[in-house]
MMTF fields as JSON, N, C-alpha, C and O atoms, coordinates in Angstrom:
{
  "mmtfVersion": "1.0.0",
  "mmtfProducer": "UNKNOWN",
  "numBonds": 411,
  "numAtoms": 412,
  "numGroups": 103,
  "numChains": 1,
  "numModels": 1,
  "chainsPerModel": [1],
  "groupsPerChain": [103],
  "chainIdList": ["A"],
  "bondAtomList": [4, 2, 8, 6, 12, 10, 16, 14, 20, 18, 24, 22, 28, 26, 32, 30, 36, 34, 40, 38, 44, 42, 48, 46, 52, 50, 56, 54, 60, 58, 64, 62, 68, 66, 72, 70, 76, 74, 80, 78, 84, 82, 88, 86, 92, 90, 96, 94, 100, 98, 104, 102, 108, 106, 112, 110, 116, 114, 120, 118, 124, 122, 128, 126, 132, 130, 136, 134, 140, 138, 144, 142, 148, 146, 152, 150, 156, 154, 160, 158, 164, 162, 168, 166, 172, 170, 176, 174, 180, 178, 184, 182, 188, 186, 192, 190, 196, 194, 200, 198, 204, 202, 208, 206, 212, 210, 216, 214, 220, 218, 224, 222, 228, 226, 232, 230, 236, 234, 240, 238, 244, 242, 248, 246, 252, 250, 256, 254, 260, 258, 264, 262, 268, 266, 272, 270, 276, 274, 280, 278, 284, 282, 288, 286, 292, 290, 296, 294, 300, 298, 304, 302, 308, 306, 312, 310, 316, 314, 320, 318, 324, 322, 328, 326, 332, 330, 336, 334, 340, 338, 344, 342, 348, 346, 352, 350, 356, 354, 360, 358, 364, 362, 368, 366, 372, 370, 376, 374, 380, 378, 384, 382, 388, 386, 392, 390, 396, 394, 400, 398, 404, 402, 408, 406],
  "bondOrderList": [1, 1, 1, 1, 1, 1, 1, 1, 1, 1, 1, 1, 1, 1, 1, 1, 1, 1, 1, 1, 1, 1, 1, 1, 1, 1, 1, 1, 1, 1, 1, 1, 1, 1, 1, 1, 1, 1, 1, 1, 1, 1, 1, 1, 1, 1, 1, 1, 1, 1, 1, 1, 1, 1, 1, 1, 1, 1, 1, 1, 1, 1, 1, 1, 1, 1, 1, 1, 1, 1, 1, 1, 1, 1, 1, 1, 1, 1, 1, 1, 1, 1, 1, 1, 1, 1, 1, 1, 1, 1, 1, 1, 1, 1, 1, 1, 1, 1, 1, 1, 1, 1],
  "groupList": [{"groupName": "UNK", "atomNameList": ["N", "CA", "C", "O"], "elementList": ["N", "C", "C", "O"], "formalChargeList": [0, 0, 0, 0], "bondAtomList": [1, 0, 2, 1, 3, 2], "bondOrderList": [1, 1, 2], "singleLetterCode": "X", "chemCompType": "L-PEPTIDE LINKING"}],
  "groupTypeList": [0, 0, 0, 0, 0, 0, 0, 0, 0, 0, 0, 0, 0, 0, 0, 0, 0, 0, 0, 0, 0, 0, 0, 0, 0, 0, 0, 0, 0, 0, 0, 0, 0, 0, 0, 0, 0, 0, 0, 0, 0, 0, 0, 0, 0, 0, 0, 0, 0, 0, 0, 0, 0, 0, 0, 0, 0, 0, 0, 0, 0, 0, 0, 0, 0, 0, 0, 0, 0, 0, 0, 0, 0, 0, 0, 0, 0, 0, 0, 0, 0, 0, 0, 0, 0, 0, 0, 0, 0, 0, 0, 0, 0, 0, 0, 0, 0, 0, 0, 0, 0, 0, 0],
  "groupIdList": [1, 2, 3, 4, 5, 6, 7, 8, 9, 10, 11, 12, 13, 14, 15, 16, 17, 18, 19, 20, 21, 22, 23, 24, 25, 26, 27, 28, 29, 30, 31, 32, 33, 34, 35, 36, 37, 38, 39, 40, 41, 42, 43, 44, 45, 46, 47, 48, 49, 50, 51, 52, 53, 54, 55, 56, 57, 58, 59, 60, 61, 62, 63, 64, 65, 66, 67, 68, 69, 70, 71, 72, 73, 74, 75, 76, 77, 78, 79, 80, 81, 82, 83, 84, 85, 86, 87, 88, 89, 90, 91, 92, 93, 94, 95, 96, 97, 98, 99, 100, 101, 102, 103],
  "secStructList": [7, 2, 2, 2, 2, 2, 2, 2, 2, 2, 2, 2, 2, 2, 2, 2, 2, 2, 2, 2, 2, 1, 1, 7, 7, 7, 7, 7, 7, 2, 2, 2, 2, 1, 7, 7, 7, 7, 7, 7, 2, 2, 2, 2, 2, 2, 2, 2, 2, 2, 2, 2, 2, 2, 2, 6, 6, 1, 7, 1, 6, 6, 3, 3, 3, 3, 3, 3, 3, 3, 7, 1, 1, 3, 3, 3, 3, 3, 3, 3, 3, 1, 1, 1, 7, 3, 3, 3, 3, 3, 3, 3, 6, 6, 7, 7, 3, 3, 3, 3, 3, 3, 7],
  "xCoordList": [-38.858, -38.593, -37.534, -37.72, -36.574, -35.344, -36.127, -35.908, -37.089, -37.805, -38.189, -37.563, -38.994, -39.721, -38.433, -38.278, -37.739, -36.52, -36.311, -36.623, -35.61, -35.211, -36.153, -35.886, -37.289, -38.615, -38.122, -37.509, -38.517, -38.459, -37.664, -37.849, -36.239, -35.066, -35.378, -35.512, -35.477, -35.801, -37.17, -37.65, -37.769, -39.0, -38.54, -39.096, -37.087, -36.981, -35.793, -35.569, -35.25, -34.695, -34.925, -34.199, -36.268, -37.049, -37.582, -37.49, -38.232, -38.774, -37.777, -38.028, -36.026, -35.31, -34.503, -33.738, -35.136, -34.382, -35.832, -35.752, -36.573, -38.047, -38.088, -38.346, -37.903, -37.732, -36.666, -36.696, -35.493, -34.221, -34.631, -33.736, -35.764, -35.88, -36.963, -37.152, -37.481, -38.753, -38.457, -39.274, -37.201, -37.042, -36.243, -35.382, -36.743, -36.898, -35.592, -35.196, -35.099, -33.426, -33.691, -34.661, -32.668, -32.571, -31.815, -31.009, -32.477, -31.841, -32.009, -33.043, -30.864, -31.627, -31.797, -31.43, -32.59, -33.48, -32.138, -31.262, -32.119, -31.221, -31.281, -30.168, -32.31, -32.924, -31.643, -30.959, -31.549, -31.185, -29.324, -28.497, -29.099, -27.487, -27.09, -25.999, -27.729, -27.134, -26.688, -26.972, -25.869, -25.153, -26.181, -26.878, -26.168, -26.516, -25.135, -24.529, -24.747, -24.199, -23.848, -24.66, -23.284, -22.245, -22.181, -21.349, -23.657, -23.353, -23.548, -24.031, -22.745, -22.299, -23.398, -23.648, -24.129, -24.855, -24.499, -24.986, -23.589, -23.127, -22.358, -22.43, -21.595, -21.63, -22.513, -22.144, -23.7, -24.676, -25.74, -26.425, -25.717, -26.205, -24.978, -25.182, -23.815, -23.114, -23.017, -22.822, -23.279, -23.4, -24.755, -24.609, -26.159, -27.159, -26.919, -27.837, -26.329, -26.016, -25.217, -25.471, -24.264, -23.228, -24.365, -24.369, -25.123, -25.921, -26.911, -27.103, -28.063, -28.964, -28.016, -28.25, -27.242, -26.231, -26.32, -26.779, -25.618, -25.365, -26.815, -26.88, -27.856, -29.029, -29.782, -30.224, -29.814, -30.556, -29.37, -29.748, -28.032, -26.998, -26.705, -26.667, -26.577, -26.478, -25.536, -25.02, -24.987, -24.008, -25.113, -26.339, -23.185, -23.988, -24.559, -25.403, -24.216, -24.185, -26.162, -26.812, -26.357, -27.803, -28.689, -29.441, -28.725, -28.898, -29.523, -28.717, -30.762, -31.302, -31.76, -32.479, -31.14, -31.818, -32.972, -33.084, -33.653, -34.859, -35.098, -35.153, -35.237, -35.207, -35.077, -35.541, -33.908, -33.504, -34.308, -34.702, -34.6, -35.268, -34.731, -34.257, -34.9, -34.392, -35.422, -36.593, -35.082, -35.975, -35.509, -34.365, -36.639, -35.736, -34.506, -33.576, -34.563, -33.313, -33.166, -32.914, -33.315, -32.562, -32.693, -33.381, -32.459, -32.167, -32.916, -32.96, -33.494, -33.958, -33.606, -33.719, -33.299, -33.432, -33.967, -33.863, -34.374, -35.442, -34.299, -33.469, -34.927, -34.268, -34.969, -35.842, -34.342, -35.055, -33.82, -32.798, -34.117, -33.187, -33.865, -34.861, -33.159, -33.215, -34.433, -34.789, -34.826, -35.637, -37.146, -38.263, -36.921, -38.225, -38.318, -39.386, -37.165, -37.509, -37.018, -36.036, -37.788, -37.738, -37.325, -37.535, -36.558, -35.941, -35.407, -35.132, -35.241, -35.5, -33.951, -33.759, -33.166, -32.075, -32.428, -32.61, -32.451, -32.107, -30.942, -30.208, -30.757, -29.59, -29.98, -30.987, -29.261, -29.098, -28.922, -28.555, -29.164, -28.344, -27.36, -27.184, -26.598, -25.388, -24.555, -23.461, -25.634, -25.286, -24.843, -24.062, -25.311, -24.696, -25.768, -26.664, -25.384, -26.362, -26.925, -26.267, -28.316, -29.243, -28.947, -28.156, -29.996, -30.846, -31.38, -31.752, -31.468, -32.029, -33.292, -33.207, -34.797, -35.872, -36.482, -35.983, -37.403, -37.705, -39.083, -39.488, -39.642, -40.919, -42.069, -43.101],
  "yCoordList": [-246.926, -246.148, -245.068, -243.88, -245.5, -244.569, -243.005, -241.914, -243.338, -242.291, -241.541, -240.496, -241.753, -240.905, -240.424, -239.252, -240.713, -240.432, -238.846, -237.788, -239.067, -237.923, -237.025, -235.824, -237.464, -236.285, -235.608, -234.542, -236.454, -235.186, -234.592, -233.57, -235.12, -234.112, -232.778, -231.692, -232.947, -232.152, -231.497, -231.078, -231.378, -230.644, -229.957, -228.914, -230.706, -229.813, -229.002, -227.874, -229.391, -228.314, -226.978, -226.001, -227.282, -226.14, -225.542, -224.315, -226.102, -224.537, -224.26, -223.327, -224.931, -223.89, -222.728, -221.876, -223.141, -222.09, -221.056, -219.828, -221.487, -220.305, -219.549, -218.346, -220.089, -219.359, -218.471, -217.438, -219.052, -217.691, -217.107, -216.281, -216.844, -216.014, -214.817, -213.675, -215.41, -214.195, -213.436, -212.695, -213.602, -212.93, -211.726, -211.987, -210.326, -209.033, -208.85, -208.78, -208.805, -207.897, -206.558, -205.86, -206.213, -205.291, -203.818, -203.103, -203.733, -202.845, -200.838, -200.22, -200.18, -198.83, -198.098, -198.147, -197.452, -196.185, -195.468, -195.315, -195.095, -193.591, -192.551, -192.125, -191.992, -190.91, -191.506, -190.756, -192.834, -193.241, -193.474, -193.328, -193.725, -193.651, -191.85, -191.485, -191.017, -190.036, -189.552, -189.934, -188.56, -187.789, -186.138, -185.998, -185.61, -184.147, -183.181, -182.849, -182.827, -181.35, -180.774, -180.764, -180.567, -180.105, -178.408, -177.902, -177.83, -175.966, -175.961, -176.615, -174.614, -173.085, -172.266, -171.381, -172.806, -171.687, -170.107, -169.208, -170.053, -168.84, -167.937, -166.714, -168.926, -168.033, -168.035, -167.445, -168.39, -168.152, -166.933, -166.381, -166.658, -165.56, -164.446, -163.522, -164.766, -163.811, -162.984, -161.8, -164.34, -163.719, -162.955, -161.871, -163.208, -163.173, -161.376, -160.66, -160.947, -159.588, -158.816, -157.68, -159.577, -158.735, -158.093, -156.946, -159.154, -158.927, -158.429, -157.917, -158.055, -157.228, -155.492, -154.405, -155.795, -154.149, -153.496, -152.359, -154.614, -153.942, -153.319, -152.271, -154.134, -154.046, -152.697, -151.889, -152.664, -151.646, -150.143, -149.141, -150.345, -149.324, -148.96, -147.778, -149.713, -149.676, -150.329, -150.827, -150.508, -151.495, -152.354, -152.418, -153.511, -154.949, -155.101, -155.993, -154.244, -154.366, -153.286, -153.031, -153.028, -153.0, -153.482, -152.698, -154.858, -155.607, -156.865, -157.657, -156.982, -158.042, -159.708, -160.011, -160.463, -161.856, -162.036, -161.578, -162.58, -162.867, -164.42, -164.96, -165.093, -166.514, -166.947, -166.574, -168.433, -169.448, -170.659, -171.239, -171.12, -172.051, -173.092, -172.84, -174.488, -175.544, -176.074, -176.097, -176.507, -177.146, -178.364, -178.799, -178.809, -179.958, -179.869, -180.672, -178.88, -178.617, -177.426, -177.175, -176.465, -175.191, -174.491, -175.278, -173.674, -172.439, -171.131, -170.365, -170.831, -169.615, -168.389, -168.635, -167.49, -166.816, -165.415, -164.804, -165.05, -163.916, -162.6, -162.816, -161.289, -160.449, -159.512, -159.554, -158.271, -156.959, -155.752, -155.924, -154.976, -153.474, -152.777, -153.164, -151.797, -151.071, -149.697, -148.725, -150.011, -148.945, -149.956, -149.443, -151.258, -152.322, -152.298, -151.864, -152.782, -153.314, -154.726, -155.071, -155.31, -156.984, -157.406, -156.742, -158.884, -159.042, -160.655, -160.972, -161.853, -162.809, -163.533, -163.48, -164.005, -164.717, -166.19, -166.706, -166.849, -167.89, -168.894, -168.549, -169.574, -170.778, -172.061, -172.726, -172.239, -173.949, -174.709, -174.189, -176.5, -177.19, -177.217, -177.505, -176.704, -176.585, -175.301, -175.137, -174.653, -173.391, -172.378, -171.506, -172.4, -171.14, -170.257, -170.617, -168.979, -168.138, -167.414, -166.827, -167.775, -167.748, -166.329, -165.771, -165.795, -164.628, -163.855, -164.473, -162.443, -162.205, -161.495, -160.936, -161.274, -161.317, -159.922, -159.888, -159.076, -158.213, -159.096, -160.073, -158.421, -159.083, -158.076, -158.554],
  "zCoordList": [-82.499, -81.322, -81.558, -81.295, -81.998, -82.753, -83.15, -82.623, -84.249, -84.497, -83.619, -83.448, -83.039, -81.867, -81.249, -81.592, -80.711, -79.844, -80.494, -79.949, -81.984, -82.68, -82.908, -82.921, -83.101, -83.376, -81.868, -81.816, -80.586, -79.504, -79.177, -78.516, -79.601, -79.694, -80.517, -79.954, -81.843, -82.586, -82.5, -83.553, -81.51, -81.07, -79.855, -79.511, -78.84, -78.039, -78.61, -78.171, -79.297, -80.053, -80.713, -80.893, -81.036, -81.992, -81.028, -81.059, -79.986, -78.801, -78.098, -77.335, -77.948, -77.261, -77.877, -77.425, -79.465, -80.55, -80.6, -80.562, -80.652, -80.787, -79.034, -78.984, -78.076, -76.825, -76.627, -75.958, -77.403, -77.439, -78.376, -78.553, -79.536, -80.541, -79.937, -80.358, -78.992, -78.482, -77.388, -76.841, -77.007, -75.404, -76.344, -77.185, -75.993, -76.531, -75.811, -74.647, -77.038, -76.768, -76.16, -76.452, -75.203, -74.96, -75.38, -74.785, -76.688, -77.399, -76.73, -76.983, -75.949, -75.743, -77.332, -78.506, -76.421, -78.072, -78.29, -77.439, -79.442, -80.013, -79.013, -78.705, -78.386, -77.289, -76.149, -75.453, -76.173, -74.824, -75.105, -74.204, -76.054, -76.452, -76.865, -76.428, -77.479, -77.865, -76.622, -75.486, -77.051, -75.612, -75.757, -76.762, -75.245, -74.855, -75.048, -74.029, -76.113, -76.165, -74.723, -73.798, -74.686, -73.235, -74.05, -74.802, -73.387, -74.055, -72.456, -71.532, -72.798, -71.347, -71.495, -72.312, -70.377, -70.316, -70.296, -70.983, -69.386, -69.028, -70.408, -70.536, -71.407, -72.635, -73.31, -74.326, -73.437, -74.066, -73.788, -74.648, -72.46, -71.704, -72.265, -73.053, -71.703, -72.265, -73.667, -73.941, -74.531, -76.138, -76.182, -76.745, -75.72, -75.677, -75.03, -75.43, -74.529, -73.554, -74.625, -75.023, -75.003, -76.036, -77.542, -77.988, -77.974, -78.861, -78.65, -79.752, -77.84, -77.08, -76.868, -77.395, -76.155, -75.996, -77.173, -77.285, -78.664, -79.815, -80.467, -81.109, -80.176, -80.641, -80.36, -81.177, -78.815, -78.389, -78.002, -77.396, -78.501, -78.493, -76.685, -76.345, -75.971, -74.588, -74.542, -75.543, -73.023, -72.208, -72.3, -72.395, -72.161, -71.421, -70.128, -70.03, -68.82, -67.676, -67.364, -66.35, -68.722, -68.536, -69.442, -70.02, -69.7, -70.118, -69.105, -68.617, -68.861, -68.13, -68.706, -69.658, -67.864, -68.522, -67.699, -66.562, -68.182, -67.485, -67.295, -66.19, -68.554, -68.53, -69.575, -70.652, -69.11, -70.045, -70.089, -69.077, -71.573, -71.626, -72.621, -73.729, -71.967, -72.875, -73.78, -73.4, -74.96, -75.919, -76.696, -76.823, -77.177, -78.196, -78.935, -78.865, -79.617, -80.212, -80.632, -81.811, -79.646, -79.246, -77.841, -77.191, -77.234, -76.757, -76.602, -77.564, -75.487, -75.879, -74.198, -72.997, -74.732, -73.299, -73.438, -74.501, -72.678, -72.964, -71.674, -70.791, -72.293, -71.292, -71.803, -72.67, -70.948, -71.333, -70.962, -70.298, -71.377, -71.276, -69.967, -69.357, -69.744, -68.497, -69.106, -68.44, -70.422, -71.019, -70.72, -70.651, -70.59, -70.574, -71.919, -72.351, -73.04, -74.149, -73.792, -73.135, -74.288, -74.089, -75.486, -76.502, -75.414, -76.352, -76.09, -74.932, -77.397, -77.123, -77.619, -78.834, -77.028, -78.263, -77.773, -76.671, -79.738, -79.955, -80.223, -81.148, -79.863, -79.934, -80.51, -80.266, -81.113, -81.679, -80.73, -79.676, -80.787, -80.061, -79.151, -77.967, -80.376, -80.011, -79.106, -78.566, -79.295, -78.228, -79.221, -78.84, -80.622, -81.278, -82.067, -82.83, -81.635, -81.203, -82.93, -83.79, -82.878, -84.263, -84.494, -85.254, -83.433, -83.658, -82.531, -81.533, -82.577, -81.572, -81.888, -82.981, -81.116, -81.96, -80.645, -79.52, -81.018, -79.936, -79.704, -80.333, -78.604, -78.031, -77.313, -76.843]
}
């Protein structure tokens, strides 16, 4: 009898160690711990104006944004000149400014 006793110990032992082994940790994703970059929009538009001006040899104050767009991992905002040349700047992540591209 002894025996049996310890077998069902040791059987309820083993499914309360296999029942704490299957309950799915709750681990969050990388997606879900990283933080998001804290960029200014507003200097990014700003740089995006300063570099368009130099480009097309104008002021900044005629210099149009048109639209900002977020992406995986960059930046984009589009604008145009007061001549209707259109023109695109890119950003990194991080908010630092690639390139600016005509369109």
């Amino acid at each position: 009898m002894p025996k049996i006793k310890n077998s069902r110990w040791a059987l309820v032992f083993c499914v309360l160690l296999l029942s704490a082994c299957s309950t799915p940790e709750q681990q969050p994703q990388y997606a879900q711990v990283a933080q998001q970059p804290v960029v200014e929009g507003d200097v990014m538009i700003e740089t995006c104006r300063q570099e368009a001006a130099y480009r097309y040899n104008t002021r900044e104050q005629q210099i149009s944004v048109v639209d900002f767009k977020q992406y995986q991992g960059s930046y984009e905002i589009q604008g145009s000149t007061v001549r209707r040349e259109g023109f695109t700047c890119s950003f990194d992540e991080s908010g630092q400014f690639l390139h600016l591209s005509t369109t």
